[in-house]
C-alpha positions in Angstrom: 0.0 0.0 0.0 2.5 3.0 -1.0 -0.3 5.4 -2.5 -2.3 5.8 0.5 -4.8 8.2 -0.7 -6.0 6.2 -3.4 -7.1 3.8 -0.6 -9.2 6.6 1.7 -12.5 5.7 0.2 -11.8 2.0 1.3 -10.5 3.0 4.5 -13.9 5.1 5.3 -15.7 2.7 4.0 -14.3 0.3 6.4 -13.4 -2.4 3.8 -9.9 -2.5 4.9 -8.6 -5.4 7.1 -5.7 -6.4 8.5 -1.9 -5.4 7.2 -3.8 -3.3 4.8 -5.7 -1.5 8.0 -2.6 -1.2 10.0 -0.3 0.1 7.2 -3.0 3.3 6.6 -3.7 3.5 10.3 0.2 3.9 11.4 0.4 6.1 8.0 -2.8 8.3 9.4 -0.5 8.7 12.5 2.6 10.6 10.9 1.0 11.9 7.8 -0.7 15.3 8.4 -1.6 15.6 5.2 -3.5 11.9 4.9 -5.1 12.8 8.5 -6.8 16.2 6.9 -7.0 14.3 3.7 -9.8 11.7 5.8 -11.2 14.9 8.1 -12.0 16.4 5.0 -13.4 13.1 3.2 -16.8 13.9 3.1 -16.8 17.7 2.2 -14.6 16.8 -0.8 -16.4 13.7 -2.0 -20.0 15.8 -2.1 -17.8 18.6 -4.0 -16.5 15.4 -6.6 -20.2 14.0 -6.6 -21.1 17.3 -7.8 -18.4 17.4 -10.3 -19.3 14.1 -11.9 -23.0 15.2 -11.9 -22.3 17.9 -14.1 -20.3 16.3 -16.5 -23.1 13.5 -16.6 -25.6 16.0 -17.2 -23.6 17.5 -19.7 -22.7 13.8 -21.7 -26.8 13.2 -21.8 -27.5 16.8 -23.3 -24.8 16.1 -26.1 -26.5 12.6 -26.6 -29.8 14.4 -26.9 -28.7 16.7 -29.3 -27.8 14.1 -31.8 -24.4 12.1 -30.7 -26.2 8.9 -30.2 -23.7 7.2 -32.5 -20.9 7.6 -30.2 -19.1 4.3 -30.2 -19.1 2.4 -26.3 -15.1 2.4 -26.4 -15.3 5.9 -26.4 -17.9 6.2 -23.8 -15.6 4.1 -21.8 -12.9 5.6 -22.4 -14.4 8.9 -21.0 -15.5 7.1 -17.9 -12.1 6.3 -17.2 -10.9 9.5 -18.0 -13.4 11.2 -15.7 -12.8 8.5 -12.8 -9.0 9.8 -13.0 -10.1 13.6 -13.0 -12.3 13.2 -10.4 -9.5 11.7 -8.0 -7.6 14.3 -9.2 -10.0 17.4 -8.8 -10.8 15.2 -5.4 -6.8 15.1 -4.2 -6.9 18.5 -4.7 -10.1 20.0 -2.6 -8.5 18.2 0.1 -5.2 19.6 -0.6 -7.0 23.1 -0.9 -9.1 22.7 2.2 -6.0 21.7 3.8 -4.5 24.5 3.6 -7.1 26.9 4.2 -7.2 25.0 7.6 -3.6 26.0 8.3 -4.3 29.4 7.0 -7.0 29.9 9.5 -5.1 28.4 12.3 -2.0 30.6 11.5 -4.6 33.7 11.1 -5.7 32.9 14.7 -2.0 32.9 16.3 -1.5 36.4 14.2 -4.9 37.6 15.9 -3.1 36.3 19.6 -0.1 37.9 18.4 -1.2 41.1 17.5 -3.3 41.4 20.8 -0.5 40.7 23.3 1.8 42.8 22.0 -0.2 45.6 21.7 -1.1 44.9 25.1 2.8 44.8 26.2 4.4 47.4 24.1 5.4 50.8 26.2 2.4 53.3 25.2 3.0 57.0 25.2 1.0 58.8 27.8 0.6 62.9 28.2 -1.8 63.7 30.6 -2.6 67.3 29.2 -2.7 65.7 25.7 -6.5 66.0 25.6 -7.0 69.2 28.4 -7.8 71.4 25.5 -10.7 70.6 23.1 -9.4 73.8 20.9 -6.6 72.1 18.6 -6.1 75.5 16.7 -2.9 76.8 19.0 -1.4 73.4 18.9 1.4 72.7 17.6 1.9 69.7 14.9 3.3 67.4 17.9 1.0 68.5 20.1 -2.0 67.6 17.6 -0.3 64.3 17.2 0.0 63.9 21.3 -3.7 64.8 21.2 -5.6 62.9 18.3 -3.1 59.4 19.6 -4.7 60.4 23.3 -7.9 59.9 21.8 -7.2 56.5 19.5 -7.5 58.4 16.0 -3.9 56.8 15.1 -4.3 57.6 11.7 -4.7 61.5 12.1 -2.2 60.7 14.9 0.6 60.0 12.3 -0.2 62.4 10.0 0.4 65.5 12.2 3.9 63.8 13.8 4.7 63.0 10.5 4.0 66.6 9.4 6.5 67.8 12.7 9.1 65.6 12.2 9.9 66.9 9.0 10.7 70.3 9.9 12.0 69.9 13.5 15.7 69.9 14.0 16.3 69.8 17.7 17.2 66.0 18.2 15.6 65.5 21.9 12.5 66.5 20.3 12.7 64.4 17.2 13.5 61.2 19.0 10.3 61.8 21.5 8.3 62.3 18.3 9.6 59.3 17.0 8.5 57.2 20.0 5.0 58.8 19.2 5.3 58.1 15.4 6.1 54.3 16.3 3.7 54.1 18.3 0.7 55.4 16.2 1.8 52.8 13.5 2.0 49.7 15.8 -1.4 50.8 16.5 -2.6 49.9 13.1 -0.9 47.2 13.1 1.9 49.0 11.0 4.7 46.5 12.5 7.8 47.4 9.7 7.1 50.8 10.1 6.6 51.1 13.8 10.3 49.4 13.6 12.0 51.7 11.2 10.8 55.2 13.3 11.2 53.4 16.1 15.0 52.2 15.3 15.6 56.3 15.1 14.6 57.4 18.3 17.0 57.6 21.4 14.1 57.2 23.7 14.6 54.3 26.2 11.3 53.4 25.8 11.1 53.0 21.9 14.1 50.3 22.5 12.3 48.3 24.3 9.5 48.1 22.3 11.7 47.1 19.6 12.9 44.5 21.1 9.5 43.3 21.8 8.8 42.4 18.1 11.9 41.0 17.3 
């Protein structure tokens, strides 16, 4: 028994006995693929079912149109080629549902991910970021202080963005780029929460980087 998918229907079907049984049941043991291959089994046999419905249907509506001559070695031979399709197009849902299994298993450990390290990460705090609702006399950090204060990252970065490129005093720019990195990692901006990060001098910022590494 080397081709141990050609042998799942049997095996669900529980028609094989003895070495036969035992070979595909220590297989199913250390073959992930032939254990989502059998979880899958009956999704993917109704999806190949449906398959060979439609090409049935369609082989009946070309004999009704006039192709009742069609020799019975050809009709055969279609048969045959359709059995091999079907196995095929069947392999291959599994494969496909397969992998969008471990795409939605590695989706939920980004999700877990993403959640405790923005639970972790050093957030900046200014406690008279939001004492004035007047954002007119501010200046750009201080609009981006105030709009990450109240969670509008996006406006946030556009304002410390805006400062960054015309301050010059370095103790300034590196707190604004502790701000800047911070309003990115908040939408989930992870490479460019690292590169700001990476240019500020702030304690703070290098810790944080060394929390996604």
């Amino acid at each position: 028994m080397k081709d141990f998918f050609e042998h799942i229907d049997d095996y669900m079907a529980g028609q094989l006995t003895g070495s036969e049984y035992e070979a595909f049941a220590a297989e199913l043991k250390q073959n992930e693929s032939l254990r989502n291959a059998v979880r899958n089994y009956d999704s993917a046999k109704r999806l190949s079912e449906g398959l060979l419905e439609i090409d049935m249907l369609e082989t009946i509506q070309k004999l009704e149109e006039g192709d009742q001559a069609t020799p019975q070695k050809e009709i055969d031979k279609k048969e045959n080629k359709n059995t091999g399709r079907n196995w095929f197009i069947l392999i291959s849902m599994v494969m496909l549902l397969s992998f969008l299994a471990l795409w939605l298993s590695n989706g939920s450990t980004s999700d877990l991910d993403k959640e405790e390290i923005l639970a972790s990460y050093i957030k900046p705090v200014d406690g008279d970021a939001t004492r004035s609702i007047d954002t007119v006399g501010m200046n750009h950090f201080q609009k981006g202080k105030y709009y990450f204060a109240l969670n509008r990252f996006n406006e946030s970065e556009k304002w410390l963005t805006r400062y960054i490129e015309k301050e010059k005093d370095q103790q300034l720019l590196s707190q604004a780029y502790f701000w800047l990195g911070s309003a990115h990692l908040e939408q989930w901006e992870v490479k460019e929460a690292k590169r700001v990060w990476s240019k500020s001098e702030e304690i703070k910022a290098k810790n944080n980087l060394r929390i996604l590494e």
